[in-house]
C-alpha positions as CSV (number, residue, x, y, z in Angstrom):
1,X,-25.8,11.3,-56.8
2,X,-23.5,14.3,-57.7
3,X,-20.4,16.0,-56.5
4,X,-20.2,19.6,-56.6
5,X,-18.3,22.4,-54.9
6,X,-20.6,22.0,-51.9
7,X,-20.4,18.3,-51.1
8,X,-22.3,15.4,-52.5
9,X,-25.6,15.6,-52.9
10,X,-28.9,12.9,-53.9
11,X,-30.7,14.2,-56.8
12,X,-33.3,15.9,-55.8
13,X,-32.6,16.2,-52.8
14,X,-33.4,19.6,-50.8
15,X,-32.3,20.4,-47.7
16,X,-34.1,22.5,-44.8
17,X,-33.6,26.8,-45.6
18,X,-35.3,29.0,-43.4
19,X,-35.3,33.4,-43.8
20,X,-33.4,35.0,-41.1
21,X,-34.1,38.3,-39.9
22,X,-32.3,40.2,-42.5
23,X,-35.0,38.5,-45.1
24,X,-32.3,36.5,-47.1
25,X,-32.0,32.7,-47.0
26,X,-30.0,30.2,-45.2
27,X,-28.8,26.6,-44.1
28,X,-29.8,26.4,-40.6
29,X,-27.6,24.0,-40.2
30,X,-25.0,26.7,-40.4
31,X,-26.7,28.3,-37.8
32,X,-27.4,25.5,-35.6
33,X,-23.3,24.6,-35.5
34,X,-22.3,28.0,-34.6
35,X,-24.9,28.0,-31.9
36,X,-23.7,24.9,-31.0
37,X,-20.0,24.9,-31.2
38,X,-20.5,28.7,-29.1
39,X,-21.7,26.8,-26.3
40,X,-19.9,25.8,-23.1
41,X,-19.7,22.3,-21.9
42,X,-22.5,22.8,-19.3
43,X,-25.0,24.2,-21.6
44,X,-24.2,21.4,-24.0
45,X,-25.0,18.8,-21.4
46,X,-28.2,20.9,-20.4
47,X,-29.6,20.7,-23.8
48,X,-29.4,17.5,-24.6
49,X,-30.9,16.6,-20.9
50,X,-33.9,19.1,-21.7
51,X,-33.9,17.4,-25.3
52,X,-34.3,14.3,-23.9
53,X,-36.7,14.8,-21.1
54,X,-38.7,17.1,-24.7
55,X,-38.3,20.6,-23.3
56,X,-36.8,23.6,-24.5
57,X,-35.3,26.4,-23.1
58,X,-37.8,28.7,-24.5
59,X,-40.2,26.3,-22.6
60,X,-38.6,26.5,-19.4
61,X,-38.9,30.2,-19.6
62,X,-42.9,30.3,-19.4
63,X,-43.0,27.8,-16.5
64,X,-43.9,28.5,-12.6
65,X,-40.9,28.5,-10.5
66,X,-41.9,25.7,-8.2
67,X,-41.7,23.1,-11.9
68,X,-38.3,25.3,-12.7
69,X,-36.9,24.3,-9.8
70,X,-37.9,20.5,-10.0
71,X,-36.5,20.4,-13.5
72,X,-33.6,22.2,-12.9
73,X,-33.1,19.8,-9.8
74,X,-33.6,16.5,-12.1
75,X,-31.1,18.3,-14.3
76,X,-28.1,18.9,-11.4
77,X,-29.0,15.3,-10.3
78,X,-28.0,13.9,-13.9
79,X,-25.7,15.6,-14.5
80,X,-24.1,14.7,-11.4
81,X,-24.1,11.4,-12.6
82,X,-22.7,12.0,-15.7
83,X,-20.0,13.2,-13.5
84,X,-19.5,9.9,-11.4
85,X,-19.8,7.7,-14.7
86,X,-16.9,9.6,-16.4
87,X,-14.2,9.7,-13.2
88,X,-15.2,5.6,-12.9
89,X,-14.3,5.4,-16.5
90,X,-11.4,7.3,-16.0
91,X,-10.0,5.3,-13.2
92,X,-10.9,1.9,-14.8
93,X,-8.6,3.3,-17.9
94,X,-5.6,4.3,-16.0
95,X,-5.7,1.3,-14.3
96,X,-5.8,-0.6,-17.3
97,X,-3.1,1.4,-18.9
98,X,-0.9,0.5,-15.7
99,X,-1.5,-3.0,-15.4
C-alpha cells in the first residue's frame, strides 16, 4: 500500500478510466458524483428503484407506453411507501425524544 497526493492506493491497483467526448481521459467516478450530487431527491430515489428492479433510464426510454406506465406506477407506489416508512419513523422518534 502507498500514500500519495491522491489518497491511498494498493499496489497495482488500477482503477476504472473511460475517454470522454473531448478524447482526454478521466475517473468516472468524478463524473458519476457530479451526476449524482446534481440530482434532486426524487430522481435519486427513482434511480435506485429502477436500479433495483435492473432498468435504466436509457431503458425506459425505448419502451411502449402501456410498460412505461406500469413501471412508472410500481415506482409512485414505492415511493409512496418510502414516504409512510419515514413519517412512522419520524413520529416513533419524537415520541421517544418526549417520553
Amino acid at each position: 500500500m502507498s500514500i500519495g497526493l491522491n489518497g491511498i492506493s494498493a499496489p497495482g491497483a488500477s482503477y476504472p478510466v473511460r475517454a470522454t467526448s473531448s478524447g482526454s481521459t478521466e475517473a468516472s467516478a468524478k463524473e458519476d458524483f457530479l451526476k449524482y450530487a446534481k440530482m434532486t431527491p426524487a430522481e435519486k430515489i427513482r434511480e435506485q428503484i429502477l436500479k433495483k428492479m435492473g432498468l435504466t433510464e436509457e431503458g425506459l426510454a425505448g419502451m411502449p407506453q402501456d410498460e412505461l406506465k406500469k413501471i412508472n406506477d410500481v415506482i409512485k407506489e414505492k415511493i409512496e411507501e418510502l414516504v409512510k416508512q419515514g413519517r412512522e419513523k419520524i413520529v416513533g422518534a419524537f415520541a421517544d425524544i418526549k417520553a
